[in-house]
C-alpha positions in Angstrom: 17.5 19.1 4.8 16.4 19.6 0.9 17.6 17.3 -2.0 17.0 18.4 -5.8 15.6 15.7 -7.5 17.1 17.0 -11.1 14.9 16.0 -14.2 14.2 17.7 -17.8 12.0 20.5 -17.7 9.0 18.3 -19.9 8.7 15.9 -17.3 7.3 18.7 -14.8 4.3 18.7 -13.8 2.3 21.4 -15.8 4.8 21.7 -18.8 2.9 23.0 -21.7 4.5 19.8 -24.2 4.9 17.0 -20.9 6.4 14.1 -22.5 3.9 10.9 -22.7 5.8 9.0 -20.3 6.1 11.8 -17.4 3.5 9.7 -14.9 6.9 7.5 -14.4 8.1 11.1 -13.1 5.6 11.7 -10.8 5.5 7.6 -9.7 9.7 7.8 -8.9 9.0 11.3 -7.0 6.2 9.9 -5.2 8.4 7.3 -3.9 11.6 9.3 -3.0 9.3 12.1 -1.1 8.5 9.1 1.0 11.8 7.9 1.5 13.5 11.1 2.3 10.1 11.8 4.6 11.6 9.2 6.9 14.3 11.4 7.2 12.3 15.1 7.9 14.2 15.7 4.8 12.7 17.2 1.5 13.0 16.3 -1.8 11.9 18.6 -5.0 11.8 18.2 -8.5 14.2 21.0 -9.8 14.8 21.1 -13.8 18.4 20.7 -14.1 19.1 23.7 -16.5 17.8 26.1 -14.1 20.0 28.7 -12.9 23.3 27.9 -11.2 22.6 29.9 -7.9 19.5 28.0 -6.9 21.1 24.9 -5.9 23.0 27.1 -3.0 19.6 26.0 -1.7 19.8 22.6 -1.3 22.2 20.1 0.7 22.8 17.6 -2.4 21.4 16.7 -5.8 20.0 13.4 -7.1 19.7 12.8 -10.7 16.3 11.6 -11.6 14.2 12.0 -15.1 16.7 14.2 -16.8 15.4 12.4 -20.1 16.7 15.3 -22.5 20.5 14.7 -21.8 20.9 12.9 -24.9 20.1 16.0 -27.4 22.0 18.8 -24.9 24.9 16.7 -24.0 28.1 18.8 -23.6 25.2 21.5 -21.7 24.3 18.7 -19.4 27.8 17.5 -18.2 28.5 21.8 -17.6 25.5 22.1 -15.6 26.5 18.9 -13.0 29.7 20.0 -12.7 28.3 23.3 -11.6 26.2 21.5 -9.2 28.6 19.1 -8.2 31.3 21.4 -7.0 28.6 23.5 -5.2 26.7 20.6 -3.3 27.3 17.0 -3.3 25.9 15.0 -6.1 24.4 11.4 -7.0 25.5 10.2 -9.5 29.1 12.0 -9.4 29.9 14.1 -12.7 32.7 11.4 -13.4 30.6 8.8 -13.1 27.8 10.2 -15.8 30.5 11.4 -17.5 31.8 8.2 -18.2 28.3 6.8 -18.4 26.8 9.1 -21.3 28.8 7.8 -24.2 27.9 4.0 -24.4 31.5 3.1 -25.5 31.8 2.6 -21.8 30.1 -0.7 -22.6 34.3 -0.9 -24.0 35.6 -1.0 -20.9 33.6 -3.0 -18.7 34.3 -5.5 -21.5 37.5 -5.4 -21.0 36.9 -5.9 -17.4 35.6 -9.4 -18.2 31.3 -8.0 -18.9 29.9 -10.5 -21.5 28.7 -8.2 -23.9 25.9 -8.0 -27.0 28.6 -8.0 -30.2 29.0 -5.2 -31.3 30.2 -2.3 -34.0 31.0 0.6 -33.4 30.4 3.6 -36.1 31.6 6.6 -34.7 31.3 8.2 -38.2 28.3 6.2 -39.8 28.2 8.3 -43.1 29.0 6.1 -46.1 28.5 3.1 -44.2 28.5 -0.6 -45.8 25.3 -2.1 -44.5 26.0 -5.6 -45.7 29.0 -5.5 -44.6 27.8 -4.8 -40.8 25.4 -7.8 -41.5 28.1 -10.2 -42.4 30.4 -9.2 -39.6 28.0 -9.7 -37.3 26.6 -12.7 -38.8 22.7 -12.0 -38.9 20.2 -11.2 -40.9 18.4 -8.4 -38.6 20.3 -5.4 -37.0 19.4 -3.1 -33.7 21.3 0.6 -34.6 21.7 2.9 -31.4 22.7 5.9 -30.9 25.9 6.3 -28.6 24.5 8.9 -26.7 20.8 8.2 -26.0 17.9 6.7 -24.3 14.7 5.6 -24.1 15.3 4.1 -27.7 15.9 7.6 -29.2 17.2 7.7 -32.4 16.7 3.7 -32.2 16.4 1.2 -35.4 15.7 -2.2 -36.5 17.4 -3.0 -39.7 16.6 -6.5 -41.9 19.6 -7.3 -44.3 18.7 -6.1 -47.7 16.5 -2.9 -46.5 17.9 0.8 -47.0 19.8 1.9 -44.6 18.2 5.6 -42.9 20.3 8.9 -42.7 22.2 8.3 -39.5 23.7 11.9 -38.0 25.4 10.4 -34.8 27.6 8.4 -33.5 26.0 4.8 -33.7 26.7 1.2 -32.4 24.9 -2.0 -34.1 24.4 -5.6 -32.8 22.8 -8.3 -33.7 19.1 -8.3 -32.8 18.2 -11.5 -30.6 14.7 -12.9 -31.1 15.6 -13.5 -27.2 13.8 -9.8 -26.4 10.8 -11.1 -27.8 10.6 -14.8 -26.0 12.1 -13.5 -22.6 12.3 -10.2 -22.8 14.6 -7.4 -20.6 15.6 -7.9 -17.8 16.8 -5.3 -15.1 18.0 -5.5 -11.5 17.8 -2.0 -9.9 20.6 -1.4 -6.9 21.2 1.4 -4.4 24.2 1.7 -3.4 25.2 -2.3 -4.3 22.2 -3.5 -2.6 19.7 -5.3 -4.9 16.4 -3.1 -5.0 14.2 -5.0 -6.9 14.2 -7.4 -10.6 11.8 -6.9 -12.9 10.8 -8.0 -16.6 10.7 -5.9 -19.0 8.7 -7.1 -22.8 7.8 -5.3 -25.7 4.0 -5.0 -27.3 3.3 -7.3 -29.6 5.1 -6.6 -33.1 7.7 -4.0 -31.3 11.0 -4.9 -29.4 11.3 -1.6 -27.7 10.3 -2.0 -24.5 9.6 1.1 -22.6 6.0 2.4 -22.2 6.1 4.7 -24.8 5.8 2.2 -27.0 3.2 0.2 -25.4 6.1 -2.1 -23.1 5.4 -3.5 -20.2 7.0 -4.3 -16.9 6.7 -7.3 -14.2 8.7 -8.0 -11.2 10.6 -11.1 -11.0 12.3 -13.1 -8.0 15.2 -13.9 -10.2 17.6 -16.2 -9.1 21.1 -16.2 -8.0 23.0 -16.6 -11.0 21.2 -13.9 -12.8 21.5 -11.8 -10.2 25.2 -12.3 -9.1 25.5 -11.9 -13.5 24.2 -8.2 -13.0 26.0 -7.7 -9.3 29.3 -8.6 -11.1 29.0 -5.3 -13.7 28.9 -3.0 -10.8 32.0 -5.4 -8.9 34.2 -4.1 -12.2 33.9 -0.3 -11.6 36.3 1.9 -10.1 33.8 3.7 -7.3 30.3 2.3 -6.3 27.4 4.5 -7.6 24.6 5.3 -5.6 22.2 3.9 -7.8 22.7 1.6 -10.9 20.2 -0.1 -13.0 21.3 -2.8 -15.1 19.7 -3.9 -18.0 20.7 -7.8 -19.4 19.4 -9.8 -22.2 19.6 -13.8 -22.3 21.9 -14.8 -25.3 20.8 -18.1 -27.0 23.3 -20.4 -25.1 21.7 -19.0 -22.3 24.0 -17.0 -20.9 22.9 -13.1 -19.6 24.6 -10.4 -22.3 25.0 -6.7 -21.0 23.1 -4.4 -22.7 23.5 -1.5 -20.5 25.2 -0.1 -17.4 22.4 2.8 -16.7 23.9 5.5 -14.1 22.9 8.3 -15.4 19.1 8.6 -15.2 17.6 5.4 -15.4 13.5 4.8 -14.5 14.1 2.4 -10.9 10.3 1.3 -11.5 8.9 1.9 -7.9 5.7 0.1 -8.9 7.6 -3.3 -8.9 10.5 -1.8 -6.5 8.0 0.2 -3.7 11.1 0.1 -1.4 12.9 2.0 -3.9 13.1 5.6 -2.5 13.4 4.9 1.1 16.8 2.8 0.2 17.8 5.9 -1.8 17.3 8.0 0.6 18.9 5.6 3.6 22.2 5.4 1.2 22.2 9.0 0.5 22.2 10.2 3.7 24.8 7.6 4.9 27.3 9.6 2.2 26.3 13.1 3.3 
């Protein structure tokens, strides 16, 4: 049996401009050729643009590092439903194509998710910035970009600093000093099963916390009410994914926010989840 492991072409192994963070490539597909090993099965890391009639090769697809979505979005979603109605596919196209617009974060508030607060600019030209600081009642402001990852496109905004050009879509919360006291925190889970916790903190002087920008990671044993916090996100959506990672935040009564439901192509940290791929592979092969 062959999988396609589906990631961006610049986090391939001898791409002439490899993105800084591409070992976590090679880490993740290390740990799902092991997995699927178990299984005499193969897995390769196929760029996800490629041509439509290669994937008449394979016997399903797994998203993995596809970490250029963001910028080729409406291309993307056309290329999985390609692949998806040729060979099974993990995520589903419904699924990421709910999942790559965070207004989603909308509806699993609605579904009772304690959410970061947050406003939504889905036209942020002429924008009031002291405005945004006064509804949200701070004095420093995180701006995202509603399609993105990785921090892309990602600012930190004090109240009385100009406000940058903004060309997309954007949300904007409150920044929470709790990033830099705690941390991130993110429970990985295959197919509803808990993987693995880790914590996730910035470098000194940054609040971005992925290791492009000096963060670093540490796994946790967290405890049963964090955990059942980030079990009960996946408990509000209409079909189980086959892997999820959930990213959380402590608010300052204590209570773990949602910052983000990732289905699409999260990093599952097999350095402080080393069961990772085999449970991938052992749920993926159940749903084949």
């Amino acid at each position: 049996m062959k999988i396609a492991y589906l990631c961006s072409r610049d986090t391939l192994p001898g791409s002439p401009d490899r993105r800084a963070d591409a070992f976590e490539h090679d880490l993740i597909v290390a740990r799902m050729r092991e997995g699927f090993g178990g299984h005499g099965a193969e897995i390769t890391a196929v760029a996800w643009d490629g041509p439509i009639s290669q994937w008449k090769a394979y016997d399903a697809a797994l998203v993995g590092t596809a970490w250029d979505y963001w910028d080729r979005v409406n291309e993307f979603l056309n290329a999985l439903d390609w692949i998806g109605a040729a060979i099974p596919l993990f995520n589903s196209a419904e699924i990421i194509r709910w999942n790559c617009r965070k207004t989603y974060l909308r509806t699993l508030e609605e579904r009772g998710a304690d959410l970061i607060p947050t406003v939504w600019l889905d036209d942020p030209s002429g924008v009031d910035a002291a405005g945004l600081f006064d509804a949200l009642d701070t004095d420093r402001l995180v701006f995202k970009r509603q399609t993105g990852g990785g921090a892309h496109g990602q600012f930190r905004l004090r109240r009385g600093e100009a406000l940058p050009q903004m060309t997309q879509p954007m949300m904007v919360q409150p920044y929470l000093q709790t990033i830099e006291r705690e941390g991130e925190l993110s429970f990985i889970f295959i197919d509803g099963q808990l993987s693995h916790a880790l914590l996730k903190r910035a470098a000194p002087g940054d609040y971005r916390i992925q290791s492009l920008y000096g963060g670093t990671e540490t796994a946790i044993e967290a405890n049963n009410a964090d955990v059942n916090a980030a079990r009960g996100i996946l408990e509000t959506l209409d079909q189980l994914p086959l892997y999820a990672r959930v990213d959380m935040l402590r608010g300052n009564d204590g209570k773990l926010l949602l910052m983000e439901l990732e289905l699409i192509e999260p990093y599952l940290y097999p350095q402080e989840g080393p069961g990772v791929g085999r449970m991938i592979a052992d749920a993926l092969m159940k749903r084949l």
